[in-house]
N, C-alpha and C positions, 0 to 999 in steps of 0.2 A: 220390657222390650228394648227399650235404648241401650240396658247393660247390656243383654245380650248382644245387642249388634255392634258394641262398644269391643266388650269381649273380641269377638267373630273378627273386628280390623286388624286387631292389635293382634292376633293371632295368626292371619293372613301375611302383615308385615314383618311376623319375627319368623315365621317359614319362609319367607320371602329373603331377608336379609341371610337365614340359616341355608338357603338354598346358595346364594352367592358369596356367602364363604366358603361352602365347600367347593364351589368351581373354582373361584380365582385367589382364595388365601383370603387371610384378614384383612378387615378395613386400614386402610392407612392410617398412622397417626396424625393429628394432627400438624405435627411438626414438619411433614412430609409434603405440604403442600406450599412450604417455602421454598423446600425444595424444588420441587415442580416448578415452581414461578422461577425459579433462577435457568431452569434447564428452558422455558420456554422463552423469555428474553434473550439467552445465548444464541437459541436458532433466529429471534429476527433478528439480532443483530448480526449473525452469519447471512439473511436473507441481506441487509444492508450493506455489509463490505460487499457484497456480490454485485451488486447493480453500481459500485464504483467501476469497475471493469467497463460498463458501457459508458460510463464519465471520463474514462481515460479515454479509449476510442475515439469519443467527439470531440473533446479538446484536444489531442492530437490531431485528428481531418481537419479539424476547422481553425486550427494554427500553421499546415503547410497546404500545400499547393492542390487543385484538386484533381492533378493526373494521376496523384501516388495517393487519392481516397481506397481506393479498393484492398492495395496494399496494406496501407494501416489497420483499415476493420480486419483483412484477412490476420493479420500478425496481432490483435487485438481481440478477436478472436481462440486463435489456439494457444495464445500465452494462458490462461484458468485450465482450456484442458490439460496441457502440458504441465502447469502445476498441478494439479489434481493427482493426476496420474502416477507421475512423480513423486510426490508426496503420499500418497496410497501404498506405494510398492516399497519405499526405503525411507524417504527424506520424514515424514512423521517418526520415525523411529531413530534414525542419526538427530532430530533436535530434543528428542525427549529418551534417552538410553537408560532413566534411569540410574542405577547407580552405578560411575563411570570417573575417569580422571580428571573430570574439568576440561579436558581440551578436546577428546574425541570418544564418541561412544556408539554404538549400534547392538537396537533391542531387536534385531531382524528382521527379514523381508515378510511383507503384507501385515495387513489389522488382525490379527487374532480378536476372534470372537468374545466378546467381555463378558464378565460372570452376571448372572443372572440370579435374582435376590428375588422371589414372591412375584417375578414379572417378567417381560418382554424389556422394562429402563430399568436396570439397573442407578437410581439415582445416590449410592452411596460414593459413587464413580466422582471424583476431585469434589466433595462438598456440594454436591446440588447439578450437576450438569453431567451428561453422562458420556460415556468414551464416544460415541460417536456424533454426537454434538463438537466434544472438544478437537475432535480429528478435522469435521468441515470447517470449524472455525478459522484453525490454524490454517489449514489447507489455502484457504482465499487469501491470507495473508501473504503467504510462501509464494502465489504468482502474483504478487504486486510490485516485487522487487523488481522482476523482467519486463513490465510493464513502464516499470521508470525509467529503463535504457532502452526502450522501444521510442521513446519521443527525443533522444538528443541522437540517435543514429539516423533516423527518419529521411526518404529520400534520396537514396544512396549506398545501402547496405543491401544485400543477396537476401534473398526471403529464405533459402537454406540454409546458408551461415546463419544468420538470426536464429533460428528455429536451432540448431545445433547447439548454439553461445547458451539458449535460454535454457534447454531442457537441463545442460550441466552446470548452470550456476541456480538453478530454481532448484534442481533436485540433490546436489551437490554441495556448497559453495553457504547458499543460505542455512542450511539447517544445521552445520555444522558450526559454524560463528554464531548462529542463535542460539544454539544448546549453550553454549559461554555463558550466557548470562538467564535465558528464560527455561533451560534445561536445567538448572542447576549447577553451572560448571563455573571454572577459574573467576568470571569477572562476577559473577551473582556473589561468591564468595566474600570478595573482597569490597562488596556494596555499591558496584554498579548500579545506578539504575534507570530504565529505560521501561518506563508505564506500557506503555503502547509501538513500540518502535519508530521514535527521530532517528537512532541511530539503525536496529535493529534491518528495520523495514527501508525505511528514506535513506540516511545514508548508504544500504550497503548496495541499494540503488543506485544512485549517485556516482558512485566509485566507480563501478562498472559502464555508466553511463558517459561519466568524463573517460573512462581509458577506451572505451569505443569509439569514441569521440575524434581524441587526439589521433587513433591508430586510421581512422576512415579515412578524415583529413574533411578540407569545408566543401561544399556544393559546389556546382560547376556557376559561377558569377556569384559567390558571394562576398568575396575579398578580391577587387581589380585595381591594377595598379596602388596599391597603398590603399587604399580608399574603401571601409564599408558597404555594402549594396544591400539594404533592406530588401530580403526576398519574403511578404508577405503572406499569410495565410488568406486561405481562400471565402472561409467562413466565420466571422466575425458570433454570429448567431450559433451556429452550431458549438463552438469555442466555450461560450458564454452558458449553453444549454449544460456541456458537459462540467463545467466549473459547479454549477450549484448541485450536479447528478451525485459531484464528489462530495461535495459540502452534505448532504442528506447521508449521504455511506459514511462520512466520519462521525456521526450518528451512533453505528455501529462498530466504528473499527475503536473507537474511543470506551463509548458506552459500553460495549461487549467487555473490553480487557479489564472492565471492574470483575469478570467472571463470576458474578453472581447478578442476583436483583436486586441488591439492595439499596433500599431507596433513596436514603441519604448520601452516597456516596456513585450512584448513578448520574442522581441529576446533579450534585457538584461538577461532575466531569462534563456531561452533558452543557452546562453554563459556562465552563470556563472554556470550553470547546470553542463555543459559537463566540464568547466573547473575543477570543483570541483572532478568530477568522474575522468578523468585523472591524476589528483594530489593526488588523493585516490590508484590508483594504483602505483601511484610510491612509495607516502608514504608505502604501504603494502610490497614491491616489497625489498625497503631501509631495513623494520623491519627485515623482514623475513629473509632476507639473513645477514644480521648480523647477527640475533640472532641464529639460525638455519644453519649457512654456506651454506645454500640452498635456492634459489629460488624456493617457493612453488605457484604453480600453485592455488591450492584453496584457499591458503590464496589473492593471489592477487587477482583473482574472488572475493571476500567478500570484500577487498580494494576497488575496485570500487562501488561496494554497497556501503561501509562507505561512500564515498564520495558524493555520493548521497543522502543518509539519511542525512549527517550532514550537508548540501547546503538546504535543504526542507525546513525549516524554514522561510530562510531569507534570499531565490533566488533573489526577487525580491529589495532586499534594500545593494546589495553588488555590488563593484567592481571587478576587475579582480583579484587583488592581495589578498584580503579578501577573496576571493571565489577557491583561490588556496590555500591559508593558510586553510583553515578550512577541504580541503578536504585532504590534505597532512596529519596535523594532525588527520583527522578520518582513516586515511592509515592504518598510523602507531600503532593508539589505538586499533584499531578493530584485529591486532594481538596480541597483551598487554593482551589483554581481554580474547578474544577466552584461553589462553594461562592458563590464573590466572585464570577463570571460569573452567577449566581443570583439576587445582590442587584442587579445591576446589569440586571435584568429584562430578560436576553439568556434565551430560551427555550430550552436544547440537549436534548432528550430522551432523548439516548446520550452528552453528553458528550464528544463528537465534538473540541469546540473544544480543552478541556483537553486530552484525551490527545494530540492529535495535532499541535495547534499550541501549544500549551504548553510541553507535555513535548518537541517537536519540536527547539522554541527551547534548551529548557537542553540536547539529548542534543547541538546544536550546536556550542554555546559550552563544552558539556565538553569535546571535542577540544583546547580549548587552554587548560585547567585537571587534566587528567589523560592520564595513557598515555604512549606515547613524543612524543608532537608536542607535551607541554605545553610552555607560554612566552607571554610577552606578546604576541610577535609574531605567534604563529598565533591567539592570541587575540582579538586585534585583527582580522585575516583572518574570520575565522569569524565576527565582529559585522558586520565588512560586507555579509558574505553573506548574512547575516539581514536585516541591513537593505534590501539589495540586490532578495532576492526578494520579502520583506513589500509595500516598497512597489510593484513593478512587480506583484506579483497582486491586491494588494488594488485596484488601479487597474483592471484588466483584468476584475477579480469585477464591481467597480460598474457599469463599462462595458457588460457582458449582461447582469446582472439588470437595469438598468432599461431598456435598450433590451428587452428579454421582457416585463419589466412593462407598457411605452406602447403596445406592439403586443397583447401577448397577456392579461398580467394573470398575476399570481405564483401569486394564492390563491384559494383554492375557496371557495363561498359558506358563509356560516356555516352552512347546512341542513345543506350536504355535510359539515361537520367533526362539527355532534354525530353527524350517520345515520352517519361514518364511510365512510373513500374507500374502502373494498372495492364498499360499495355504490355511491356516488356517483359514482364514475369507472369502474369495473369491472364491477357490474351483478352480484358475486360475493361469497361471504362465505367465509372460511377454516372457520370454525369456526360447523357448523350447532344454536347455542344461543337456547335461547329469552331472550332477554335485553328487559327493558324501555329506554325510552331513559333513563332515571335511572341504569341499572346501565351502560351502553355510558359515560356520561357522567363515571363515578364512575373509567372506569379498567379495567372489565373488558377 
């Protein structure tokens, strides 16, 4: 009686398995479910660069003033759609063309439907992760650049012009100088390298960011008579909330660009990640109170940024002590900066310029002064590259802001900056306080 019913299972389950081959194809191989693991890391770590967007948000509100809160969420806000969209329709396909001249390429408008292999995921699609994984990946990366000149224009820029500047250099601008090197093209060539985007992403941020900057010109009271006037942010807390929202997303923006799961080479990145950003705030922590005989809370918040920005590069090719030195030193720069860009009455409200083209620049050039890739010759490589994208964006930044300026106009009238753009552009206030305009003007 046991055999038979022994029989009877085993006969159940191979109809059973004989039924679900014939609906959905063979079992996978084994091999196949490395894959799978790679494609499902890529999405959260697409899930993690995504919730940096709401880090940028708060750390931007919560470092300027709180009449213009509404403003920044709004512009913090449609910066991911506007990337998205943008990158959906063209800009995925000008950074990845394929095979092209190194300098410009375009594989056509929209995602053409990817081939389909025994399934719904194609996971033969770049070694483990499939096209449209690798499309939202990129995709969140591509509005984080517009995001980094969202916080040094802050407070003073047209919420249309903004939105104009950003759709043609997120959709435009970026994919075309990332095809260079993450596309395949002239600087990947010649051994550029940028893991994660210092330069790619943060500086070409950055670039844009300082020539919005210089073209705006500074806040109404922030440089009087000769003299400095710290105009404060309103949210110390919120600031601080959005600083670790970012720290948890480079998680992902890091971890992700290993493009697979593998595990050794994950958590490396992952470790030298977090170490760099802790070594970033202490380096901030050192400066600042030296220089300053105060430990400053927002400069250490931006410390840890540096150390993040200056780790992207070249996460995955560092040790421990490499990956502490490099974030110590972006600590310490990224107060140097913020400080010298200050005197040189460039207006940045978040610091935007420092952390992310600063610090961008040296996580660059560490590549070929630390890890396995140091030496003259990748040193050399990674100056070019610097130089390479400095000047083709800052070209490109001038090019829309003043074509937005002749047509549109940058900046909002001086009424709108004291009344503040919640009201002035928005019609809305975040924060329903009785505030005089002497108290909106002072920095509440």
């Amino acid at each position: 009686m046991k055999r038979i019913l022994g029989l009877l299972i085993v006969a159940i389950m191979m109809s059973g398995s004989g039924a679900f081959a014939a609906e959905t194809g063979p079992v996978a191989p084994t091999a196949s479910l490395g894959l799978t693991a790679s494609n499902i890391w890529m999405m959260v770590a697409t899930f993690l660069v995504f919730i940096m967007h709401l880090g940028f948000a708060s750390l931007e509100a919560g470092l300027t003033r709180s009449k213009n809160t509404v403003n920044i969420l709004f512009k913090n806000t449609l910066i991911p759609a506007i990337g998205l969209l943008t990158y959906a329709w063209f800009g995925f396909n000008l950074m990845y063309p394929g095979t092209f001249n190194g300098y410009f390429g375009f594989a056509g408008f929209g995602l053409p439907f990817p081939t389909v292999e025994g399934g719904f995921l194609d996971l033969s699609y770049n070694e483990g992760y499939t096209y449209w994984t690798d499309f939202l990946f990129q995709g969140m990366f591509a509005a984080t650049a517009a995001t980094i000149v969202s916080g040094a224009v802050a407070e003073r820029i047209k919420l249309s012009s903004f939105l104009v500047f950003s759709t043609i250099f997120v959709g435009l601008v970026y994919p075309v100088v990332g095809s260079w090197k993450w596309g395949g093209g002239w600087l990947d060539s010649m051994g550029f390298y940028d893991f994660a985007g210092s330069t790619l992403v943060h500086s070409v941020g950055g670039w844009g960011a300082l020539i919005g900057a210089i073209m705006l010109g500074a806040r109404k009271g922030k440089y009087v008579d000769g003299k400095i006037k710290p105009i404060p942010g309103h949210s110390l807390p919120l600031a601080t909330i959005g600083v670790f929202l970012l720290w948890l997303g480079w998680f992902g923006f890091n971890g992700g660009s290993v493009l697979s799961a593998d595990p050794a080479l994950v958590s490396l990145t992952l470790v030298t990640t977090c170490i760099a950003a802790a070594a970033g705030i202490i380096g901030a922590m050192a400066a600042t109170w030296t220089i300053s005989k105060k430990p400053d809370l927002s400069m250490v918040l931006n410390g840890c940024l540096a150390g993040l920005v200056g780790i992207t590069a070249g996460a995955d090719q560092m040790g421990l002590g490499s990956a502490f030195w490099i974030g110590l030193i972006a600590g310490g720069l990224v107060v140097v900066s913020v400080m010298a860009i200050d005197k040189l009455r460039v207006d940045d409200p978040v610091g935007a310029i420092s952390v992310h083209l600063v610090c961008g620049i040296w996580g660059t050039l560490a590549v070929g002064l630390f890890g396995a890739m140091a030496g003259v010759k990748q040193f050399t490589t990674q100056l070019i590259g610097v130089g390479a994208y400095g000047a083709a964006t800052v070209v490109a930044a001038l090019i829309i802001f003043s074509l937005v300026k002749m047509t549109m106009g940058l900046r909002v009238s001086e009424e709108e900056e004291f009344e503040g753009l919640d009201v002035g552009e928005h019609g809305l206030e975040a924060y329903h306080l009785a505030l005089s305009p002497a108290s909106k003007d002072s920095g509440i």
